[in-house]
Backbone as CSV, one residue per row, in Angstrom:
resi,resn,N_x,N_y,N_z,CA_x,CA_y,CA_z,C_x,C_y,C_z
1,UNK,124.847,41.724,90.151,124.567,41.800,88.718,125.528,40.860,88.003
2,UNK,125.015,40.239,86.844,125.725,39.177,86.075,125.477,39.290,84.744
3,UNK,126.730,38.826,84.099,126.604,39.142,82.605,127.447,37.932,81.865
4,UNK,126.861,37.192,81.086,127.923,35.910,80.347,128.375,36.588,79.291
5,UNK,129.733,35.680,79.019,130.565,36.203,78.062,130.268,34.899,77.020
6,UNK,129.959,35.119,75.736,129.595,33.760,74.963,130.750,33.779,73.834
7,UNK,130.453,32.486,73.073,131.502,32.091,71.794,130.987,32.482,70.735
8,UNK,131.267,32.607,69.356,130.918,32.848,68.443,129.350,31.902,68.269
9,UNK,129.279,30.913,68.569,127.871,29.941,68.779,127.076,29.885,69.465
10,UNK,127.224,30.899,70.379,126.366,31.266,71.629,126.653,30.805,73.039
11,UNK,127.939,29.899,72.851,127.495,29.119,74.103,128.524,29.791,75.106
12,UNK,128.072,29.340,76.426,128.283,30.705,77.860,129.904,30.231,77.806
13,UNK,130.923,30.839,78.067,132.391,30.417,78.190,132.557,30.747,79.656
14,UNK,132.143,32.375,80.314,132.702,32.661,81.177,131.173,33.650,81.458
15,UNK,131.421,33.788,83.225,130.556,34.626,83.719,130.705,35.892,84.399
16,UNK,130.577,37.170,83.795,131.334,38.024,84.803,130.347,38.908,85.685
17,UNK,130.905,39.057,87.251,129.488,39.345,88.064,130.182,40.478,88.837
18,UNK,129.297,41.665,89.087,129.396,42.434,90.484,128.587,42.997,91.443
19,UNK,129.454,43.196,92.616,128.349,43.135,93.730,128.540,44.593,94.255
20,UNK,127.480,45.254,94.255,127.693,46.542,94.787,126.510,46.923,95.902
21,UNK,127.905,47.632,97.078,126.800,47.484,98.460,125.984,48.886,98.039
22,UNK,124.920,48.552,98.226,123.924,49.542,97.981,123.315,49.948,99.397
23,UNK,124.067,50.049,100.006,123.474,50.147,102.318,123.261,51.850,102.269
24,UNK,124.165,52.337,101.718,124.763,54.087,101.853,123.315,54.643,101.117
25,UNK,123.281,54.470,99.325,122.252,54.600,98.901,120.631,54.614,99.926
26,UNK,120.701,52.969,100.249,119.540,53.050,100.873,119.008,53.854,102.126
27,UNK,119.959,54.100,103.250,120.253,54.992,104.173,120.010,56.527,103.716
28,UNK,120.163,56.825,102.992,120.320,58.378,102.205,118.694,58.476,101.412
29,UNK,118.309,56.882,100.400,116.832,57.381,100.522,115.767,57.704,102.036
30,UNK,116.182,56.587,102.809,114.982,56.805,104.039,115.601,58.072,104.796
31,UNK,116.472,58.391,104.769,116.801,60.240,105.356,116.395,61.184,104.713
32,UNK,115.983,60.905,102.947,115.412,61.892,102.424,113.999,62.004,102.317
33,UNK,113.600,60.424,102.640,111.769,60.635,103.251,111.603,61.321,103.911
34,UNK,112.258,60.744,105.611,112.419,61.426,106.394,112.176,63.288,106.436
35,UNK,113.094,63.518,105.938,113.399,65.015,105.965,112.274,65.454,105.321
36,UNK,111.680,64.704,104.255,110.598,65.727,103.106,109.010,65.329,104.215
37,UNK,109.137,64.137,105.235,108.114,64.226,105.822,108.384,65.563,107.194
38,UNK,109.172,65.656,107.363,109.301,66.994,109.005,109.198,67.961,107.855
39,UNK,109.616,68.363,106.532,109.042,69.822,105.940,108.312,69.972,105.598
40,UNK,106.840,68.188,105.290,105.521,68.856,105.015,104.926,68.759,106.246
41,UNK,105.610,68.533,107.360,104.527,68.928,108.483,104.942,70.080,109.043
42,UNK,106.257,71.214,108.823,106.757,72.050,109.087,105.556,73.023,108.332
43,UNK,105.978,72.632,106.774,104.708,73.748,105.992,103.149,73.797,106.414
44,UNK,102.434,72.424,106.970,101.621,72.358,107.611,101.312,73.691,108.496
45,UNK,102.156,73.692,109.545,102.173,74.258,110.620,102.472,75.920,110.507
46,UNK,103.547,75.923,109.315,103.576,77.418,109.052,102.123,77.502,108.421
47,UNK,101.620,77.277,107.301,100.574,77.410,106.865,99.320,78.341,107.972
48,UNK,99.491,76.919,109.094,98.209,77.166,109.994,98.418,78.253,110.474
49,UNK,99.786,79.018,111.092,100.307,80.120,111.295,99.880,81.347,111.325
50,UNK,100.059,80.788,109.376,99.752,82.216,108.452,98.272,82.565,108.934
51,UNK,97.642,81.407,109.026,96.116,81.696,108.624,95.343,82.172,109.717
52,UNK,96.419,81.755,110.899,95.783,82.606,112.659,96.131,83.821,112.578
53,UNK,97.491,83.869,111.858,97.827,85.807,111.695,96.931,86.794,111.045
54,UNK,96.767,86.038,109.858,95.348,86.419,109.161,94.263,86.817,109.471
55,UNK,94.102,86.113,110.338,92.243,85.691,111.083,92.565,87.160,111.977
56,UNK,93.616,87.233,112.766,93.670,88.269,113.895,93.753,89.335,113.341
57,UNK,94.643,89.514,112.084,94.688,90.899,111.534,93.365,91.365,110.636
58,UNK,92.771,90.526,110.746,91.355,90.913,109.745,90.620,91.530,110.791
59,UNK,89.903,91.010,112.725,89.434,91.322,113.249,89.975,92.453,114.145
60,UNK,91.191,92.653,113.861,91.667,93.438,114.896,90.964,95.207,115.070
61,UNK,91.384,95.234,113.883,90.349,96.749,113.599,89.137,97.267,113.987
62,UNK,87.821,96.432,113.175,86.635,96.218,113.958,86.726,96.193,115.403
63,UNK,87.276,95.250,116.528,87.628,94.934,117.578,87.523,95.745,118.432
64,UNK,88.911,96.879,118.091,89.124,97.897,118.752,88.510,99.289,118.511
65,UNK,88.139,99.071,117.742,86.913,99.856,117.356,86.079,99.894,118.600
66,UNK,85.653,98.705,118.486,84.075,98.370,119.746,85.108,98.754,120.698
67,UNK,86.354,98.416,121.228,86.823,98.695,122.920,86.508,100.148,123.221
68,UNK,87.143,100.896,121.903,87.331,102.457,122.047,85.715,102.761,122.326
69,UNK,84.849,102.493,121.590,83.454,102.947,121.427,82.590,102.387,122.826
70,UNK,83.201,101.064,123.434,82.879,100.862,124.392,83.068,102.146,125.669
71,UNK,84.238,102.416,125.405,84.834,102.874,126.820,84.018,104.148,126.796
72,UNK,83.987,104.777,125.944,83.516,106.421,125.383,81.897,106.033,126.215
73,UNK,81.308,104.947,125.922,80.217,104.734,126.304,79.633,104.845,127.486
74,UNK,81.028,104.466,128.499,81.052,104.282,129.717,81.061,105.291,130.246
75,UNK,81.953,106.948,129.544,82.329,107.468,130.073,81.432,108.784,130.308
76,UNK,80.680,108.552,129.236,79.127,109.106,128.607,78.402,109.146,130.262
77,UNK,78.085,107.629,130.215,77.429,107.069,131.182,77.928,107.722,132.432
78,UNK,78.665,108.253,132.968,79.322,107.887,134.401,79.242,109.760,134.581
79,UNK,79.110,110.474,133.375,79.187,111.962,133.164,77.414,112.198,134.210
80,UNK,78.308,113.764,135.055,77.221,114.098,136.244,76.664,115.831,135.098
81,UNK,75.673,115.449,134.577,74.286,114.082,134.356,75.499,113.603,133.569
82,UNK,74.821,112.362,133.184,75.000,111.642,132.347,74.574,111.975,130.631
83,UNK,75.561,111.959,129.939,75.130,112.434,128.688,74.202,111.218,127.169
84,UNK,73.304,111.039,127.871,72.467,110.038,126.816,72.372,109.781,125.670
85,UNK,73.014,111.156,124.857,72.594,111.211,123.504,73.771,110.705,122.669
86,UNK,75.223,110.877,123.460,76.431,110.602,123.406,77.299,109.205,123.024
87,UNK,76.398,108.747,124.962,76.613,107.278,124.965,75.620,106.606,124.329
88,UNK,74.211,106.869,123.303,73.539,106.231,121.898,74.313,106.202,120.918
89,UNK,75.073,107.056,120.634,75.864,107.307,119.354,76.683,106.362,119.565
90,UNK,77.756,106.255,120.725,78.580,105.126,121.291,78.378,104.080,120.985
91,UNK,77.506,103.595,121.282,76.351,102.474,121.117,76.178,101.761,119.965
92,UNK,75.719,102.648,118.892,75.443,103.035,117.451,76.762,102.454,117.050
93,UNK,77.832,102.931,116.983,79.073,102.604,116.636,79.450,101.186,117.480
94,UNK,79.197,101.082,118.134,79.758,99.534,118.708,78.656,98.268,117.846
95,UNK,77.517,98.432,118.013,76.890,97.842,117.044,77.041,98.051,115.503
96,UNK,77.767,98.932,115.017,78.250,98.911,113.597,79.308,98.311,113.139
97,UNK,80.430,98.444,114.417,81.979,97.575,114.383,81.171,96.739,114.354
98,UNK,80.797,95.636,115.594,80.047,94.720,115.703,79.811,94.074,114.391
99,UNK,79.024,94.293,114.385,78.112,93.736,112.562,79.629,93.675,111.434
100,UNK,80.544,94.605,111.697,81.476,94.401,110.845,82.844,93.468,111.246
101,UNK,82.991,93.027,112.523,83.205,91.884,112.541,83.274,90.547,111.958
102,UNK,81.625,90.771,112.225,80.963,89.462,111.640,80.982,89.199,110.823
103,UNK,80.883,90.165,109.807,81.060,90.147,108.480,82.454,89.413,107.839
104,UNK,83.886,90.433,108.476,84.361,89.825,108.386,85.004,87.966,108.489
105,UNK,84.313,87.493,109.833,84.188,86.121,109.920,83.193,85.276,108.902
106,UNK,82.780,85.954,108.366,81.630,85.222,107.179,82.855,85.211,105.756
107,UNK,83.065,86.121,105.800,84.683,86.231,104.838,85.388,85.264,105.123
108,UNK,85.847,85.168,105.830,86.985,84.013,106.146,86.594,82.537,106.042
109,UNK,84.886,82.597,106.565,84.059,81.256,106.524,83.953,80.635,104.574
110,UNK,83.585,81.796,104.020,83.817,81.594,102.899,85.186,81.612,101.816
111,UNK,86.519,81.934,102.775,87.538,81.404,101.974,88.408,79.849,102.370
112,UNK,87.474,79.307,104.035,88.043,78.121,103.977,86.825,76.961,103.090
113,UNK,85.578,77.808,103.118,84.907,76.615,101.945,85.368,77.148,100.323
114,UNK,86.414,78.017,100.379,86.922,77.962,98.907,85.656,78.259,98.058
115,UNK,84.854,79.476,98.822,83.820,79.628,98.246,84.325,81.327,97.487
116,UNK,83.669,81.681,97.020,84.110,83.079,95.366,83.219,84.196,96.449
117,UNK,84.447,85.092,96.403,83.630,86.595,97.189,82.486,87.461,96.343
118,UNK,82.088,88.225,96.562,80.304,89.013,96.319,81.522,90.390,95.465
119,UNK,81.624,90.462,94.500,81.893,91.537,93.674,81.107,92.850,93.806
120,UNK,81.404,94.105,94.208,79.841,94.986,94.142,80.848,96.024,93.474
121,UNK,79.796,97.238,92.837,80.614,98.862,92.263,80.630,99.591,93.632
122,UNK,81.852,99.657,93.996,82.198,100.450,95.566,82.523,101.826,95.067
123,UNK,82.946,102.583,95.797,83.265,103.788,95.553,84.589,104.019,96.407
124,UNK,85.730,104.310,95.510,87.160,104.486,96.489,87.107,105.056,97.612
125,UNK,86.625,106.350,97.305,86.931,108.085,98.480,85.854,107.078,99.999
126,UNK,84.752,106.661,99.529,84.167,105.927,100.126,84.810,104.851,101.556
127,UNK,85.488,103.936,100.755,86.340,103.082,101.473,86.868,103.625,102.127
128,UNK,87.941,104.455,101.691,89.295,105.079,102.417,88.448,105.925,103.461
129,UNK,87.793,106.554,103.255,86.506,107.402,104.990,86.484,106.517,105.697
130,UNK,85.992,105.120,105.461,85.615,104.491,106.315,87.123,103.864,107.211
131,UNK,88.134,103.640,106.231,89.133,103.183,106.896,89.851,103.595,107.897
132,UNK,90.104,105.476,107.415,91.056,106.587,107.992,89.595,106.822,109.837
133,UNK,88.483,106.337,109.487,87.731,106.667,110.450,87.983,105.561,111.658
134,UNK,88.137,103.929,111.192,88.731,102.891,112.211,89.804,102.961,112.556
135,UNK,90.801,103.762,111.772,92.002,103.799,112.504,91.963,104.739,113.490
136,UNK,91.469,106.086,113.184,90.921,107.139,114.236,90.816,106.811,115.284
137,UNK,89.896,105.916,115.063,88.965,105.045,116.737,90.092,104.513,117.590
138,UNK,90.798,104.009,117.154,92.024,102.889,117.751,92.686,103.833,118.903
139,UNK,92.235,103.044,120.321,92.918,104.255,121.109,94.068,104.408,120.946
140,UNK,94.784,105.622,121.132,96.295,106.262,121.397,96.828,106.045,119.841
141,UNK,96.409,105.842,118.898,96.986,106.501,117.393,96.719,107.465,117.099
142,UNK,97.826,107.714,116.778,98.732,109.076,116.249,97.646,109.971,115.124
143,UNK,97.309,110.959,115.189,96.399,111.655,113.358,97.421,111.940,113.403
144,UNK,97.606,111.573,112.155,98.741,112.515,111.475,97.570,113.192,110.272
145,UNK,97.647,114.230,109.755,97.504,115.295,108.798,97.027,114.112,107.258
146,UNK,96.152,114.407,106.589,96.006,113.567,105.601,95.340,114.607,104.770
147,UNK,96.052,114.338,103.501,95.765,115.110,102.074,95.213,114.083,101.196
148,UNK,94.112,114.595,100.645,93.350,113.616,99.793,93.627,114.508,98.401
149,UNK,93.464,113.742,97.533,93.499,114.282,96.129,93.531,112.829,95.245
150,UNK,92.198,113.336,95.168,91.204,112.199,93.902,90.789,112.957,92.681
151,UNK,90.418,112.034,91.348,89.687,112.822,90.008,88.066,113.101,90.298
152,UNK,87.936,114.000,89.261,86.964,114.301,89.598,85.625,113.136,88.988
153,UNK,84.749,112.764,89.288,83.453,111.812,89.038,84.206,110.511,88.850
154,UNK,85.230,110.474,89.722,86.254,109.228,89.840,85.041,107.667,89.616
155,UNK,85.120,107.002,88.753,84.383,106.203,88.697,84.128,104.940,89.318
156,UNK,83.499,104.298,89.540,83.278,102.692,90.850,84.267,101.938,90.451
157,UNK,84.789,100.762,91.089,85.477,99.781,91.358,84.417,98.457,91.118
158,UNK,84.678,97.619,90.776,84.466,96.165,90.647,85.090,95.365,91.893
159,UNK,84.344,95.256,93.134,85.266,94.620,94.255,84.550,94.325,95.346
160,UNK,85.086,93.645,96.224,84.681,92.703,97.355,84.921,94.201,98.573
161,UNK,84.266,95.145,98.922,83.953,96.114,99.320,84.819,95.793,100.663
162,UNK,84.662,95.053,101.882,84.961,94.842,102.984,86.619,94.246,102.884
163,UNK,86.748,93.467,102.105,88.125,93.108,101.702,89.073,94.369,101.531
164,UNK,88.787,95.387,100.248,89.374,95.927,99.809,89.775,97.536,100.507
165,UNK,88.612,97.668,101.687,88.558,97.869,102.784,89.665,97.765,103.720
166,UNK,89.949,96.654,103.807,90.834,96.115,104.855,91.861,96.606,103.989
167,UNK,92.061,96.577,103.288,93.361,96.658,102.513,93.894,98.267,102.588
168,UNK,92.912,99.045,102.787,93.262,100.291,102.668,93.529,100.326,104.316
169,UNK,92.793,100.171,104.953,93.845,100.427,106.621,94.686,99.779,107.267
170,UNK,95.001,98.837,106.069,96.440,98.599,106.400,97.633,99.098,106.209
171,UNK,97.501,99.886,104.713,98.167,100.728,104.273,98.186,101.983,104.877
172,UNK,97.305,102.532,105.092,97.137,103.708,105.920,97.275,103.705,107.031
173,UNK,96.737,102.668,108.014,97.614,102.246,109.564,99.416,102.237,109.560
174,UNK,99.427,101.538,108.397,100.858,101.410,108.073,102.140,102.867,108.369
175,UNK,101.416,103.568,107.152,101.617,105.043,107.038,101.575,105.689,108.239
176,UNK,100.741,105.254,108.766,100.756,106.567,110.356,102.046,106.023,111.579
177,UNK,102.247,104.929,111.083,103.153,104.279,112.504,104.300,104.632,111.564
178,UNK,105.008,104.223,110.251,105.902,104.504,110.350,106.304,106.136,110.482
179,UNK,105.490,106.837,110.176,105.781,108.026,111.129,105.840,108.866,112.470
180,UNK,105.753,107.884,113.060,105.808,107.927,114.622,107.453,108.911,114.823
181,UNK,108.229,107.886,114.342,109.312,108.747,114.356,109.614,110.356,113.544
182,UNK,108.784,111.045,112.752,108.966,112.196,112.342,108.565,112.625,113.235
183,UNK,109.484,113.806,113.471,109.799,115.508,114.454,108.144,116.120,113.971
184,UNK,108.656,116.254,112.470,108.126,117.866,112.355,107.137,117.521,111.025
185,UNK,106.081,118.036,110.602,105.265,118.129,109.745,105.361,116.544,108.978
186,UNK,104.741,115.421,109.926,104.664,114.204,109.363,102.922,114.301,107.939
187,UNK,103.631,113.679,106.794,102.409,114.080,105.689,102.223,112.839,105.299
188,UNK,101.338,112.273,104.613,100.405,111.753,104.451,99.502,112.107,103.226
189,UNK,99.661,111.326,102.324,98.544,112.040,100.970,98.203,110.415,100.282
190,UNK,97.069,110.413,99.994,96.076,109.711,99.423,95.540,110.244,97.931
191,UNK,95.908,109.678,97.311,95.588,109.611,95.568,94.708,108.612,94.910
192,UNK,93.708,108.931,94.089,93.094,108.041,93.377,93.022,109.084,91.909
193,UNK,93.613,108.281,90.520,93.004,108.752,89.609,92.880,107.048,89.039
194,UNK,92.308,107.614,87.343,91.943,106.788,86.516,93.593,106.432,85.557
195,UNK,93.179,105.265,85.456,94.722,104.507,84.444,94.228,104.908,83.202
196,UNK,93.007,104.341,82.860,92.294,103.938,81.422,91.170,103.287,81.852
197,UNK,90.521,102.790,80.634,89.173,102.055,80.647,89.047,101.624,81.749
198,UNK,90.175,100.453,82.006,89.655,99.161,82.854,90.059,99.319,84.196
199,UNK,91.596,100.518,84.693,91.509,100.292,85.618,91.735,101.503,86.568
200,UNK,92.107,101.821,88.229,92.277,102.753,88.607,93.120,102.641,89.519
201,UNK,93.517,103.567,89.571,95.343,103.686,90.723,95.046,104.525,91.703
202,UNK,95.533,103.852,93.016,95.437,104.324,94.227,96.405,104.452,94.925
203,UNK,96.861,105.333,95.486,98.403,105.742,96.221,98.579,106.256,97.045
204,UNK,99.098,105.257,98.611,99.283,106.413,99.636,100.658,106.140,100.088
205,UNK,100.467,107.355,99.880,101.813,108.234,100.415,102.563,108.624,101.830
206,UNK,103.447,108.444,102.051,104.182,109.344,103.328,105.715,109.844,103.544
207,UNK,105.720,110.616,104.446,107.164,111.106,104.143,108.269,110.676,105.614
208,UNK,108.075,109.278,105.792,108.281,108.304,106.859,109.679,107.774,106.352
209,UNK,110.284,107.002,106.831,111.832,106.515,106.765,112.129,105.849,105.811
210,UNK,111.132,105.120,104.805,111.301,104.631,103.806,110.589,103.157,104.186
211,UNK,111.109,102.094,103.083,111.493,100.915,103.205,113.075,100.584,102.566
212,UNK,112.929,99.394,103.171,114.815,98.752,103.114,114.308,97.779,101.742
213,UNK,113.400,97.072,102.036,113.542,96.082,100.716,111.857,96.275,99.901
214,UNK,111.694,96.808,98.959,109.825,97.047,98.496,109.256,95.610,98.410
215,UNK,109.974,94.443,98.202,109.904,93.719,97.563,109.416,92.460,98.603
216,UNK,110.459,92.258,99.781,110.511,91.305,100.383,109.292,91.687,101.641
217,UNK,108.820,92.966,101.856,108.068,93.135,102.967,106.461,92.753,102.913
218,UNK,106.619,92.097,101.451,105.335,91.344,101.466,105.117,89.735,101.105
219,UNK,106.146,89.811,101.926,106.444,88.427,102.660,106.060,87.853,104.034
220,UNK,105.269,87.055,103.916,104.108,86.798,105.171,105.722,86.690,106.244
221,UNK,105.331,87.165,107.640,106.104,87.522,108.876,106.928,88.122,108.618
222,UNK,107.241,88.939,107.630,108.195,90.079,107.809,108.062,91.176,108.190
223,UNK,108.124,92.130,109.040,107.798,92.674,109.740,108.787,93.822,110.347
224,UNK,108.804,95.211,109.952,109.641,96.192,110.774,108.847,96.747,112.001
225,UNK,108.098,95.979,112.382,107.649,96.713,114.164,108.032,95.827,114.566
226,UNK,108.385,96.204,116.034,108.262,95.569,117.311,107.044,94.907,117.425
227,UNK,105.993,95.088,117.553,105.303,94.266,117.740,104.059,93.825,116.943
228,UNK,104.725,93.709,115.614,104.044,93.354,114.579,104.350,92.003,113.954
229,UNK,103.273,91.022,113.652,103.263,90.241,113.153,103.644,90.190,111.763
230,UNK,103.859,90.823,110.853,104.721,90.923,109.460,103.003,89.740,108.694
231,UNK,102.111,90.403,109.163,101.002,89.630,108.097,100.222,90.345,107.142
232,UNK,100.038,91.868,107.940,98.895,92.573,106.845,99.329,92.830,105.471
233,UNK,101.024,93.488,105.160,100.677,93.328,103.300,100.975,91.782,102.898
234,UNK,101.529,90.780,103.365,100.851,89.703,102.406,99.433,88.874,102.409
235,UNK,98.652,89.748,103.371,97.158,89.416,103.228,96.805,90.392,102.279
236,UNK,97.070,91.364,101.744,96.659,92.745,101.154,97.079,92.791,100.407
237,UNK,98.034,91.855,99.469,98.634,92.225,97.959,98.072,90.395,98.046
238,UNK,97.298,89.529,98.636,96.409,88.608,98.232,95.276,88.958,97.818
239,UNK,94.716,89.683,98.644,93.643,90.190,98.220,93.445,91.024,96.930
240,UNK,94.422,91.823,96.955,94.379,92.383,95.651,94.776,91.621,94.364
241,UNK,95.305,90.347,94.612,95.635,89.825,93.618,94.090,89.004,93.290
242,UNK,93.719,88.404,93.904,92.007,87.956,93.641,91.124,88.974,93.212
243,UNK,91.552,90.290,93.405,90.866,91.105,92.515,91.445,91.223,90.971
244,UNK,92.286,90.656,90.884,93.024,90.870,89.226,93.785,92.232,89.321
245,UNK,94.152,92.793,90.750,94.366,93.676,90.818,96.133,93.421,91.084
246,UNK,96.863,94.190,91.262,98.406,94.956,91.717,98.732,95.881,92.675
247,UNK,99.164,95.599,94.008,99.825,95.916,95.040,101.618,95.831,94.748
248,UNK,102.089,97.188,94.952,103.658,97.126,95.177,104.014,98.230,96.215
249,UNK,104.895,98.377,95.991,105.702,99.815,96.891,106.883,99.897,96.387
250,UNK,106.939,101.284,96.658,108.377,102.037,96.104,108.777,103.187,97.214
251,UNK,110.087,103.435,97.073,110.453,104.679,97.872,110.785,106.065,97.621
252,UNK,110.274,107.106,97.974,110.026,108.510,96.830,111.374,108.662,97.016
253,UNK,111.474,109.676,96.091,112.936,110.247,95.582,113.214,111.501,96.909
254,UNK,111.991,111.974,97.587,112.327,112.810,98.935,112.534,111.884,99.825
255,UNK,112.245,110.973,99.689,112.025,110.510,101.015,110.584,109.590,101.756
256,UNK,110.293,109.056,102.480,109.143,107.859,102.601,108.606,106.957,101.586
257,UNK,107.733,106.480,101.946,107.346,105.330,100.656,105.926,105.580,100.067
258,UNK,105.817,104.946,98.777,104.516,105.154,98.532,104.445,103.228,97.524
259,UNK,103.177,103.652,98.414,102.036,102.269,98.129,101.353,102.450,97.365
260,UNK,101.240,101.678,96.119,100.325,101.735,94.982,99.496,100.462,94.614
261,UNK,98.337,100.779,94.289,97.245,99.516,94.120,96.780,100.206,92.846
262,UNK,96.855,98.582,91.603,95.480,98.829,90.961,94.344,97.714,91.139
263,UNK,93.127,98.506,90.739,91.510,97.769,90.626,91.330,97.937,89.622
264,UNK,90.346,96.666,88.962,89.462,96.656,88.111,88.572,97.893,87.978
265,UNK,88.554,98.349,87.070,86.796,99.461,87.316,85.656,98.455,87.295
266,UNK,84.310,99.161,87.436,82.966,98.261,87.216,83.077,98.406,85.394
267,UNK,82.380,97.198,85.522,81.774,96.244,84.459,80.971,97.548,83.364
268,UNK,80.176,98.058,83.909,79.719,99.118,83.463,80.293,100.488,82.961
269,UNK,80.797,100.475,84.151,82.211,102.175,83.087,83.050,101.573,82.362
270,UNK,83.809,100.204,82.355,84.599,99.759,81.140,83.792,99.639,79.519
271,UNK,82.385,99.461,79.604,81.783,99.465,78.464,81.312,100.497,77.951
272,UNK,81.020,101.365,79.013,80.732,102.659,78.602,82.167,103.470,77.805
273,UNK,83.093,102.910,78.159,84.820,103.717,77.744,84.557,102.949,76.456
274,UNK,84.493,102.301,76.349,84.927,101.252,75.132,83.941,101.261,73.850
275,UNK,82.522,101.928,74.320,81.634,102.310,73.018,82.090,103.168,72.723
């Protein structure tokens, strides 16, 4: 760099110049390309991660569903006589997981074309049967004891039925393992009332070891099992967030945690509140 020093008339007297090595600078930009190119192919890769954890924890349920319903089928079958009417029902149920599989993979087909899920008026008590019934199926899990207590003519939901679905046996799968470790009278209670107009609160409950952080465990791979992938609540407070909805957790003042979701109501009971 150069700079003249002039006279009152303009003209150049003296020139003053400096040279500054700029090597360090330049070295320090191409290390910081560098580095920002290995963390977008790092995020790449976590990304893809997330989205295999995803994929597995969506089918896993359905899945084992069909193994359990399989085997029962077999066992139907192999019974001196053989009990026919048994292993149909078997059957019946493996072709129902089945189909709900698929379903689910049509879900997923439509969130990598960034395509908008099918909204329908579900019915809560509804869902949660169907959920507390796939976890049932899952060989060698635990029943634990479950208390329901819902309002009465509890009104529909505005929601992606199979999604919101999933969301409840995760929470409720959830609930039953971390009580693996209770001795004695492990509980379990399921709540649905109404907020107001627009929306409705759902809460399950248990009287399990707690959580350490409410906050951070819905953080994709975080994870207090052994052999858990740490994916289902940050697939499940996604989902609920595409519903316009709210997933958190807290820890009761006795003791275990409770999981709370809100939903939209349908389109229809909010207008009906509001005339």
């Amino acid at each position: 760099m150069g700079e003249p020093l002039r006279d009152p008339d303009g003209q150049i007297v003296q020139w003053y110049g400096l040279s500054v090595d700029i090597d360090v600078q330049k070295r320090a930009e191409d290390h910081l390309r560098e580095m920002r190119a290995k963390l977008n192919k790092a995020s790449r890769i976590a990304t893809v991660a997330e989205l295999s954890a995803s994929i597995a924890h969506e089918l896993n349920q359905p899945l084992m569903s069909v193994i359990s319903n399989a085997q029962a089928s077999k066992r139907w079958l192999a019974a001196d006589p053989p009990n026919l009417e048994e292993a149909t029902a078997s059957i019946e149920r493996i072709l129902r997981d089945g189909r709900a599989a698929d379903e689910t993979m049509q879900h997923i087909r439509a969130l990598f074309r960034r395509e908008t899920f099918d909204k329908k008026e579900a019915y809560v008590p509804e869902m949660i049967s169907e959920a507390v019934r796939m976890i049932h199926e899952i060989p060698g899990r635990r029943e634990v004891p479950i208390e329901y207590s819902f309002d009465n003519d509890l009104p529909r939901v505005s929601v992606d039925p199979l999604q919101i679905q999933e969301v409840f046996i995760n929470l409720i799968s959830n609930a039953v393992e971390a009580m693996e470790g209770v001795t004695s009278n492990p509980y379990l209670h399921i709540r649905a009332s109404v907020l107001d107009a627009e929306e409705i609160l759902i809460q399950v409950i248990d009287n399990g070891p707690g959580v350490d952080n409410c906050e951070a465990i819905f953080d994709a791979f975080v994870t207090t099992k052994e052999k858990g992938m740490g994916i289902g609540l940050a697939v499940s407070r996604s989902i609920v967030e595409a519903h316009e909805g709210q997933l958190w957790a807290e820890n009761n003042p006795g003791g275990g945690a409770r999981f709370s979701l809100r939903l939209p109501l349908s389109n229809a009971f909010a207008s009906a509140a509001g005339a």
